[in-house]
py3Dmol code that shows the C-alpha trace and the ligand (Angstrom):
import py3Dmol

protein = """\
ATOM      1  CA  UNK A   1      32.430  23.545  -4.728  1.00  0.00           C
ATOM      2  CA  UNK A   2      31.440  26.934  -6.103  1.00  0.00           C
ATOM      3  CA  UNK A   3      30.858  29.216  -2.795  1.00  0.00           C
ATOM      4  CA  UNK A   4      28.681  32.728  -3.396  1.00  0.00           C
ATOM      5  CA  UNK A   5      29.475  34.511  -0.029  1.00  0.00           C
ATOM      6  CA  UNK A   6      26.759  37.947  -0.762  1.00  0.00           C
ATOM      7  CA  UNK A   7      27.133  41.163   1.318  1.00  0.00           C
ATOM      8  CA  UNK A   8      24.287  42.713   1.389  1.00  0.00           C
ATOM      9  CA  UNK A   9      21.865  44.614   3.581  1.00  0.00           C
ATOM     10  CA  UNK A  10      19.053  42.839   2.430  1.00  0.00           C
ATOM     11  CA  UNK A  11      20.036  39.149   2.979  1.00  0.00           C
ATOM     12  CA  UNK A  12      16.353  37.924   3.577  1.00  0.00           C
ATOM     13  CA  UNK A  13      16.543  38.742  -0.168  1.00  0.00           C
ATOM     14  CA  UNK A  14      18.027  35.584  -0.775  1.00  0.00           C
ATOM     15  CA  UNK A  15      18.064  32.693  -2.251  1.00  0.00           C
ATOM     16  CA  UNK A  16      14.973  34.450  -3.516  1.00  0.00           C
ATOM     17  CA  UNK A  17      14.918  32.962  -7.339  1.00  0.00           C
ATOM     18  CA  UNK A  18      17.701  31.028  -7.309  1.00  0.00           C
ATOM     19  CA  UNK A  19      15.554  28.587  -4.408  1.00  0.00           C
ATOM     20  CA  UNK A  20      13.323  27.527  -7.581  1.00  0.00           C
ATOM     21  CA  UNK A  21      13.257  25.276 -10.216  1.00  0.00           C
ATOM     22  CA  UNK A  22      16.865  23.741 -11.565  1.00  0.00           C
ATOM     23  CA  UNK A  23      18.962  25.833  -9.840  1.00  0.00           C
ATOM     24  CA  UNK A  24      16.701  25.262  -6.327  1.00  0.00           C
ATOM     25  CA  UNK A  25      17.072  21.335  -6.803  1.00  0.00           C
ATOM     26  CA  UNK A  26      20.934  21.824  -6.975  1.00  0.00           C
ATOM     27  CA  UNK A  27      20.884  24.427  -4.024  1.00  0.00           C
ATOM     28  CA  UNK A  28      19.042  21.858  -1.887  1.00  0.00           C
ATOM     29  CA  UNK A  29      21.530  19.298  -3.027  1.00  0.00           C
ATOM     30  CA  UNK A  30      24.647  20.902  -2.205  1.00  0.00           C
ATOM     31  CA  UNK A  31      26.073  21.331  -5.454  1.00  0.00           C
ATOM     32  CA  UNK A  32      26.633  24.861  -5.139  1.00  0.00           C
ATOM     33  CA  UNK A  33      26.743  26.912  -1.350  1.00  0.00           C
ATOM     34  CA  UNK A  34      25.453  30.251  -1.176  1.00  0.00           C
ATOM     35  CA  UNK A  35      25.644  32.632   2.084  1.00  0.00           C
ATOM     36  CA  UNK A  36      24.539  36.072   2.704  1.00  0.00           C
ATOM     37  CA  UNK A  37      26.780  38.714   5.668  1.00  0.00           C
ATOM     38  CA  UNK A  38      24.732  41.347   6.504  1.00  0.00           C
ATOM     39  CA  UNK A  39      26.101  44.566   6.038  1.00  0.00           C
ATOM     40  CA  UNK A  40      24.225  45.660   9.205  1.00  0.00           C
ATOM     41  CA  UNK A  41      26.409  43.875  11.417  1.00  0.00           C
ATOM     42  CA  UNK A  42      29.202  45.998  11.063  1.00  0.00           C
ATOM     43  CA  UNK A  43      27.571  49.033  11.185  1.00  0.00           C
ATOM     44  CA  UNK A  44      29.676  51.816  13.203  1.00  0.00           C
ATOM     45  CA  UNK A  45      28.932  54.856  15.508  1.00  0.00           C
ATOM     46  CA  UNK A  46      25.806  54.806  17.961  1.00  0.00           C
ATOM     47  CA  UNK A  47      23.457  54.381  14.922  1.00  0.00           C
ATOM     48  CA  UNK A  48      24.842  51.609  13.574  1.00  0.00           C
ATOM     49  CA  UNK A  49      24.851  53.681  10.001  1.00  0.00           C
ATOM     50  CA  UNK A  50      26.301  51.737   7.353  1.00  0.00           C
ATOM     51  CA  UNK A  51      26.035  54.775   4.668  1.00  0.00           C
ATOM     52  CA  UNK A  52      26.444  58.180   4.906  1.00  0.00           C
ATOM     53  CA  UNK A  53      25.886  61.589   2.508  1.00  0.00           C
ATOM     54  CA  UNK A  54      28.288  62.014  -0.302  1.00  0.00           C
ATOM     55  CA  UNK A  55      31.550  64.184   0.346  1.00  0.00           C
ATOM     56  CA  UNK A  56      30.874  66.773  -2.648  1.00  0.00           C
ATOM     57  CA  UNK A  57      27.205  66.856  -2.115  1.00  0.00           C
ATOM     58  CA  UNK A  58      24.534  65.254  -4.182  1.00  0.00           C
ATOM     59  CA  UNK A  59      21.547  63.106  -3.557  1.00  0.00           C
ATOM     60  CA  UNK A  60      21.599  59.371  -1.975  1.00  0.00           C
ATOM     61  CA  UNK A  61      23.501  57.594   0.641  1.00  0.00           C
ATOM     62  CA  UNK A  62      26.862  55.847   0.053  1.00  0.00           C
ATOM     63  CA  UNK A  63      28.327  53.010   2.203  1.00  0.00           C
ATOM     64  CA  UNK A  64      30.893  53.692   4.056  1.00  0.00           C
ATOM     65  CA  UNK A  65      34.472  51.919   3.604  1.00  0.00           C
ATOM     66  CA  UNK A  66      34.917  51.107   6.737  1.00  0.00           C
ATOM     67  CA  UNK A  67      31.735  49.022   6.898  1.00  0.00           C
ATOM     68  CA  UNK A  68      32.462  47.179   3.729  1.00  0.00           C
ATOM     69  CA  UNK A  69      36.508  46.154   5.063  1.00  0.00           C
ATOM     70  CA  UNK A  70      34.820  44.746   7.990  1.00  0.00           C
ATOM     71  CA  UNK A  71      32.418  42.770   6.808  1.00  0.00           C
ATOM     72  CA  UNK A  72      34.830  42.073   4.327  1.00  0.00           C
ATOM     73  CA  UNK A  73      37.683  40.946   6.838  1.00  0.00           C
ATOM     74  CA  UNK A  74      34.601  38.691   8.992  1.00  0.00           C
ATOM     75  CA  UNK A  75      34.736  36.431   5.536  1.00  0.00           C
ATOM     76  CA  UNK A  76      36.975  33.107   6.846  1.00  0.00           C
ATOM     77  CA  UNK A  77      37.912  31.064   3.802  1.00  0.00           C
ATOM     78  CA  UNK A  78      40.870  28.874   2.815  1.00  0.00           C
ATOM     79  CA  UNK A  79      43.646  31.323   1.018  1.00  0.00           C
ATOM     80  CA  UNK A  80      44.744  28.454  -0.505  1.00  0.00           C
ATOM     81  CA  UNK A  81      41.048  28.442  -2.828  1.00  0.00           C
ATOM     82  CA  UNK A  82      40.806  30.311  -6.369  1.00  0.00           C
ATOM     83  CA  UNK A  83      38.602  33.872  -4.728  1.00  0.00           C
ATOM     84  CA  UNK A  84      37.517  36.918  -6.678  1.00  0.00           C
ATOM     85  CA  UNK A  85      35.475  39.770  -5.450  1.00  0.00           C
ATOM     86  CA  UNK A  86      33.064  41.548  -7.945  1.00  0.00           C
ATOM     87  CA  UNK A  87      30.729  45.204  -6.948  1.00  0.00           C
ATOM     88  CA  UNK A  88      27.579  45.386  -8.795  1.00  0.00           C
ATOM     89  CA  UNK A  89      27.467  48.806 -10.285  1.00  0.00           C
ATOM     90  CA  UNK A  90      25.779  49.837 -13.637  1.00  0.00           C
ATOM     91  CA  UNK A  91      29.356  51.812 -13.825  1.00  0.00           C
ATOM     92  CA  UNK A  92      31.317  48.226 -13.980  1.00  0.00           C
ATOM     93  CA  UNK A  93      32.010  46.435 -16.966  1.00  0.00           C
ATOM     94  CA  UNK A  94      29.663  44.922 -18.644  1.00  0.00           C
ATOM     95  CA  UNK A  95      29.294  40.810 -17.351  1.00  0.00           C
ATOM     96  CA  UNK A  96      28.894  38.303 -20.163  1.00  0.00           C
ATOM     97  CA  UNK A  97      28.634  34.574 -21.070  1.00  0.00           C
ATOM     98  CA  UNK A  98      32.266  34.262 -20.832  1.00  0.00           C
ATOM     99  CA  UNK A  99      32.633  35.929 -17.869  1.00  0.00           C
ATOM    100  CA  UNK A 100      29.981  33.742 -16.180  1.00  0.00           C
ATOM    101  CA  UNK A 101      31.845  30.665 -17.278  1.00  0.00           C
ATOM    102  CA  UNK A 102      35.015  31.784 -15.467  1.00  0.00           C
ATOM    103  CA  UNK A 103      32.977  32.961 -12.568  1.00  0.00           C
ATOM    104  CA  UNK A 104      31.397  29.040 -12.921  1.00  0.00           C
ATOM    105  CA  UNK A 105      35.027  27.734 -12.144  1.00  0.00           C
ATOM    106  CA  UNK A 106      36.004  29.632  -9.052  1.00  0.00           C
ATOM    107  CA  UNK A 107      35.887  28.144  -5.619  1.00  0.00           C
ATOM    108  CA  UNK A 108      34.471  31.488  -3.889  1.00  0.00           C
ATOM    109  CA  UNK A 109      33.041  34.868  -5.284  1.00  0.00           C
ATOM    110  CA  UNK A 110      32.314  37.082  -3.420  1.00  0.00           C
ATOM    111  CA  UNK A 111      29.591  39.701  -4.115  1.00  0.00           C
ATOM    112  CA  UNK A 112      28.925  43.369  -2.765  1.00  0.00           C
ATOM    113  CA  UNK A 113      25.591  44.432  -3.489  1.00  0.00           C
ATOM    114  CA  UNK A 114      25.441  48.312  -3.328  1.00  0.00           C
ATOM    115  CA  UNK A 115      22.414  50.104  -2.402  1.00  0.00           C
ATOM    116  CA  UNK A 116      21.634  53.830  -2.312  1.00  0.00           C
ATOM    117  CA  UNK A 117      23.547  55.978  -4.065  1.00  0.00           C
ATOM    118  CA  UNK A 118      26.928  53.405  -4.286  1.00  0.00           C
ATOM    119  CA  UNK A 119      29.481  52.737  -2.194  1.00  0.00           C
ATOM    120  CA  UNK A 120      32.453  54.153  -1.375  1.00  0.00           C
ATOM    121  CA  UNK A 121      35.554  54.234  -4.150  1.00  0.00           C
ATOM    122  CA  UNK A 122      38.320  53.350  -1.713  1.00  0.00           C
ATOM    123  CA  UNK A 123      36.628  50.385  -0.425  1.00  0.00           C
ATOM    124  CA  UNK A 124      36.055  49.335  -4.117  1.00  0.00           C
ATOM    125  CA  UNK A 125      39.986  49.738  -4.856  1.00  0.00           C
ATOM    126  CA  UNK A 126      41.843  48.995  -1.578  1.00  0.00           C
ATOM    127  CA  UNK A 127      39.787  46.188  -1.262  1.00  0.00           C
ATOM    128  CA  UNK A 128      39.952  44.712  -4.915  1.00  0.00           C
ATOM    129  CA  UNK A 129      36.541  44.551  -5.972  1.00  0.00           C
ATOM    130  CA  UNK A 130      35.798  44.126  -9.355  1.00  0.00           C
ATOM    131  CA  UNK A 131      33.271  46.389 -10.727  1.00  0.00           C
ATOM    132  CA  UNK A 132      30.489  44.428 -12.824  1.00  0.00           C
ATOM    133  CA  UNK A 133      27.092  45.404 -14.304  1.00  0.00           C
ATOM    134  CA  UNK A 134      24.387  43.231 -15.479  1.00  0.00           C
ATOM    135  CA  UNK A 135      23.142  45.522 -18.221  1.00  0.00           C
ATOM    136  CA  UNK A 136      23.127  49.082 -18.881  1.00  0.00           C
ATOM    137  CA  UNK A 137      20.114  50.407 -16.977  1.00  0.00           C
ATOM    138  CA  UNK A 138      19.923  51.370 -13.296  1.00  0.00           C
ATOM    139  CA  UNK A 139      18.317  48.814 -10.761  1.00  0.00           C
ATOM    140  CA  UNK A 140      17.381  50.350  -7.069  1.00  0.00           C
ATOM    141  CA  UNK A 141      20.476  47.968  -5.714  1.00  0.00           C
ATOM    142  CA  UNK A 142      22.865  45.287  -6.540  1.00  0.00           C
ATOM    143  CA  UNK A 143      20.745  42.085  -4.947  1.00  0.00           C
ATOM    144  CA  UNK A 144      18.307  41.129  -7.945  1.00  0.00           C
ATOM    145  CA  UNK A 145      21.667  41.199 -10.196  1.00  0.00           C
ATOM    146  CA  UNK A 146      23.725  39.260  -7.799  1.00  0.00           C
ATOM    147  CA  UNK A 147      20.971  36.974  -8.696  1.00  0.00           C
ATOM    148  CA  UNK A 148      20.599  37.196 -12.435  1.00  0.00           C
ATOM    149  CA  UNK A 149      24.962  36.905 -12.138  1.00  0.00           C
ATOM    150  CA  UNK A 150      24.276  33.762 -10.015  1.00  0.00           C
ATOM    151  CA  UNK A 151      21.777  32.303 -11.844  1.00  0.00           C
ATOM    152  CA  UNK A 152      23.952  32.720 -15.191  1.00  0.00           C
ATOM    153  CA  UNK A 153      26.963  31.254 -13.428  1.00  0.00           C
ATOM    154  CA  UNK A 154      25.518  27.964 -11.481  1.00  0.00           C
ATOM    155  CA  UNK A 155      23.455  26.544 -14.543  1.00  0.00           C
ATOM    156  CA  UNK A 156      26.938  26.248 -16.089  1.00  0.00           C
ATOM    157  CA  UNK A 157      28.019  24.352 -13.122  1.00  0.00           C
ATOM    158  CA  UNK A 158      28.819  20.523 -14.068  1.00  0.00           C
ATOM    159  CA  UNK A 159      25.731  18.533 -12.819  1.00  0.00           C
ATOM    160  CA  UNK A 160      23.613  21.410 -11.862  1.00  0.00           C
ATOM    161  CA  UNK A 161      21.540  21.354 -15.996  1.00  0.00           C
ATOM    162  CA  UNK A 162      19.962  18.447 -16.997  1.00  0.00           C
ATOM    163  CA  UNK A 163      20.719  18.313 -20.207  1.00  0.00           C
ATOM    164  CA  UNK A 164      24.568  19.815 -20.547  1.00  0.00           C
ATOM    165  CA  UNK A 165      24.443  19.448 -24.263  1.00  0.00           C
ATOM    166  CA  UNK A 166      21.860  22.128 -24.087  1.00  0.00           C
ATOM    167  CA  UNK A 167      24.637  24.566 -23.475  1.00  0.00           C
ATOM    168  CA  UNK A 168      26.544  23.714 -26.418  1.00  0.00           C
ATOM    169  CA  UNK A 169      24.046  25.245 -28.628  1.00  0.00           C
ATOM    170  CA  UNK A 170      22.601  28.090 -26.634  1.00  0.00           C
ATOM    171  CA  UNK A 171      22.919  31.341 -27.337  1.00  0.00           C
ATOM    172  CA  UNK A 172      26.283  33.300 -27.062  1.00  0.00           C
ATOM    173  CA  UNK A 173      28.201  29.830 -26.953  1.00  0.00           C
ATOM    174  CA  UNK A 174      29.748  30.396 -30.082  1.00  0.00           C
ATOM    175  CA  UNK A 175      29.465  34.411 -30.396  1.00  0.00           C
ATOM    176  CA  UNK A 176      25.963  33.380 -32.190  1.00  0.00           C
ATOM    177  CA  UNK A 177      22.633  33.920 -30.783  1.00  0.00           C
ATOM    178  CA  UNK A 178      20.349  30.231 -30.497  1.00  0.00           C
ATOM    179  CA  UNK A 179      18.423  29.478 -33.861  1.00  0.00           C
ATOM    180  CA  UNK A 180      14.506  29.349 -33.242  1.00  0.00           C
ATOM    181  CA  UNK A 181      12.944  26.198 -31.585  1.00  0.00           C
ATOM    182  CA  UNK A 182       9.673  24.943 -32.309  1.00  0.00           C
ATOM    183  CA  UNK A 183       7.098  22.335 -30.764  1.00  0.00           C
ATOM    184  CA  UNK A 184       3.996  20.361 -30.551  1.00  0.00           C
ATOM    185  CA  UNK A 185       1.414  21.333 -32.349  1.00  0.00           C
ATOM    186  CA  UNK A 186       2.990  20.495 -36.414  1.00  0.00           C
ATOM    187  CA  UNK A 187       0.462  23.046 -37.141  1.00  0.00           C
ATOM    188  CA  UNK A 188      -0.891  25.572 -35.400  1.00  0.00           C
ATOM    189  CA  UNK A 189      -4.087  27.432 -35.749  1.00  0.00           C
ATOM    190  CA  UNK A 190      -3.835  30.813 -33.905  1.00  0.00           C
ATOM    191  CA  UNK A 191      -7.343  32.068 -32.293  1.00  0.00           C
ATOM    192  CA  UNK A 192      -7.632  34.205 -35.705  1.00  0.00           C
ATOM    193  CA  UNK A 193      -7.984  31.118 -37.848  1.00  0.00           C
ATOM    194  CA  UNK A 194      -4.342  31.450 -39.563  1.00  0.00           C
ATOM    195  CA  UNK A 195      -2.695  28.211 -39.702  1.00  0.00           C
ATOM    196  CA  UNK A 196       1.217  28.245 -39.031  1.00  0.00           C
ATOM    197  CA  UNK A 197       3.110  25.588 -39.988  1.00  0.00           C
ATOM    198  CA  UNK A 198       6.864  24.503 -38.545  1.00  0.00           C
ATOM    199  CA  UNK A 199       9.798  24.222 -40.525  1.00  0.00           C
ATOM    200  CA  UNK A 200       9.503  21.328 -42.809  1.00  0.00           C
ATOM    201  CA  UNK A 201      13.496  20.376 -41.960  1.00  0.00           C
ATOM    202  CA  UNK A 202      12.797  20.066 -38.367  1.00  0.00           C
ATOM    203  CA  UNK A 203      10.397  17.238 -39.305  1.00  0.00           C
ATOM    204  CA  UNK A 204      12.329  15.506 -41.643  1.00  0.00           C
ATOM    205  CA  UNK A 205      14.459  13.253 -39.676  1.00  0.00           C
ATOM    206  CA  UNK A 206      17.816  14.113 -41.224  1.00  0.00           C
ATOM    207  CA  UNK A 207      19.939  15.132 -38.468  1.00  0.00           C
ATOM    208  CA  UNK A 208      22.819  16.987 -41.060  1.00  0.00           C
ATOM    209  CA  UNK A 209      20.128  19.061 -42.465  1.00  0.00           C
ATOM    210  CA  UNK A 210      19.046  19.825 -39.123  1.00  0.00           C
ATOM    211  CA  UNK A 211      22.264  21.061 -37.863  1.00  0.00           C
ATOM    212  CA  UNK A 212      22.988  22.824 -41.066  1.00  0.00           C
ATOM    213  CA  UNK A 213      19.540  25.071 -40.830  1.00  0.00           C
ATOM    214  CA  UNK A 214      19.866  25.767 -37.198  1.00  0.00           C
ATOM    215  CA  UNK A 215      23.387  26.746 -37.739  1.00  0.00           C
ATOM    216  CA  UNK A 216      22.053  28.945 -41.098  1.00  0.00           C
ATOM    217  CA  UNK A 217      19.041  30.347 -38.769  1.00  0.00           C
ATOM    218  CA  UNK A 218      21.657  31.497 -35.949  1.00  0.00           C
ATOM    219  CA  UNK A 219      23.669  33.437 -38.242  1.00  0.00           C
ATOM    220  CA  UNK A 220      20.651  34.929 -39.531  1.00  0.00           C
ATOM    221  CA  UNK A 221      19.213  35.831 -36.212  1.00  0.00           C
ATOM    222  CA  UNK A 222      22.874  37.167 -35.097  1.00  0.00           C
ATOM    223  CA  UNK A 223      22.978  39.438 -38.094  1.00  0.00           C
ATOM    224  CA  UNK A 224      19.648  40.683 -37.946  1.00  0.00           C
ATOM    225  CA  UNK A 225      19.315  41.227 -33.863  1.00  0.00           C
ATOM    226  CA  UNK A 226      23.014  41.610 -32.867  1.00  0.00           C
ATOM    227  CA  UNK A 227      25.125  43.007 -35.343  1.00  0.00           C
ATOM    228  CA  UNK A 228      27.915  43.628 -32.925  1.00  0.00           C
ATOM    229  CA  UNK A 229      28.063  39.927 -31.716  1.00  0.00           C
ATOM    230  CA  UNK A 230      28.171  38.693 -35.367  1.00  0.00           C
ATOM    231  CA  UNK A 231      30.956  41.340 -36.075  1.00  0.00           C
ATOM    232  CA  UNK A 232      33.142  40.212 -33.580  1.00  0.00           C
ATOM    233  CA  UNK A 233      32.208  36.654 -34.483  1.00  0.00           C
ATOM    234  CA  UNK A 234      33.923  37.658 -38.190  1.00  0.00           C
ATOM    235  CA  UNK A 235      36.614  39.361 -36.223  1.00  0.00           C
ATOM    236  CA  UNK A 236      37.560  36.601 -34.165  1.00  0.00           C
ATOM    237  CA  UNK A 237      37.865  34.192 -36.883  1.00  0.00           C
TER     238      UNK A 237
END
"""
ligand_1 = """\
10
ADE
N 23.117 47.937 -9.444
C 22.271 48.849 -9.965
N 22.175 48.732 -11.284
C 22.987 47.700 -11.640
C 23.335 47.106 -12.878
N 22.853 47.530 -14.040
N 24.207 46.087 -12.854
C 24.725 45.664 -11.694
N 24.445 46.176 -10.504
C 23.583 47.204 -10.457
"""
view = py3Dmol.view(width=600, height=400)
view.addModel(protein, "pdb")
view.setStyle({"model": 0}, {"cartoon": {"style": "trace"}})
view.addModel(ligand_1, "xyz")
view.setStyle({"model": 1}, {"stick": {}})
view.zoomTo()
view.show()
């Protein structure tokens, strides 16, 4: 069973989102664990710090390596299972839906979340963390993306969706952003009167022309919003 062991020193920050909806039901059913080790705990001198100023000088607080290896060394689990440790840092490389899928199939991951200014590079390399960012902007710390990772990763979990087909299609399955969806009402009349009608191939029952439009409409999208992704699509081929 996928195991998310967090180290943090905010752990009343979780489950926080991932307790709701889908991901919630399958938290409360087991089919994923998830456990927080508070960095606070192995704070060191008569303060109990767990950061300290920057060697070099500079603004911020960094954690200290000696805090990280032992909260890092109180983690017991089997050696035997498939572990990897990731930092959140808007300096790691950037996660994606790939990476989330092999994240999906590992028995434990373990998660740093820095705060302040970072934390400190030899804990980072002696201890083997891999450096990942969720985008490239700067959050205040690493605990709402441990949970936009997490939520990315369990929803691709066997049993966790409802619908698993629904990941088939989505976006970035196939290199190709999702085509547009459409519901209830056939036609819509918007509060300034303008009617707006769906696609007439969506309504049509024929399941081939269906497949052929979305597929037309993702390519479409891809080019027009993410030229990159449909580069490397072409590239790939
Ligand atoms: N911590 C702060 N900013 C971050 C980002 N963009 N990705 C991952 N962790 C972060």
């Amino acid at each position: 069973m996928f195991n998310a062991i967090i180290l943090t020193a905010y752990p009343e920050m979780f489950p926080g989102n991932l307790s709701y909806s889908l991901i919630g039901k399958a938290l409360k059913e087991q089919k994923f664990n998830l456990e927080t080790i508070d960095l606070r705990n192995f704070g060191v001198d008569q303060r109990n710090s767990i950061d300290d100023e920057p060697f070099g000088g500079g603004p911020g607080m960094i954690l200290r390596p000696d805090v990280v290896e032992k909260a890092v060394l109180s983690i017991k689990i089997d050696p035997q299972k498939n572990t990897e440790r990731i930092y959140l840092t808007p300096a790691g490389k950037l996660a994606n839906q790939a990476k989330l899928g092999n994240f999906s199939k590992l028995d434990n991951l373990i998660i740093l979340c820095g705060r302040f200014e970072g934390v400190d590079q030899r804990a980072i390399d002696v201890l083997n963390f891999e450096e990942i960012s969720i985008g490239d902007y700067v959050l205040a710390g690493g605990e709402i993306a441990a949970q936009v990772l997490l939520e990315g990763c369990i929803r691709l979990i066997p049993g966790v969706l409802g619908q698993p087909e629904s990941l088939l299609e989505e976006s970035f399955s196939n290199n190709l952003l999702e085509y547009p969806q459409y519901t209830r009402p056939k036609v819509w009349e918007d509060t300034k009167k303008v009617l707006h009608e769906v696609p007439e191939v969506l309504i049509s029952g024929n399941h081939e022309k269906i497949k052929e439009w979305r597929y037309k409409e993702s390519i479409k999208k891809t080019k027009v919003k993410r030229p990159d992704l449909y580069i490397k699509k072409e590239q790939d081929k």
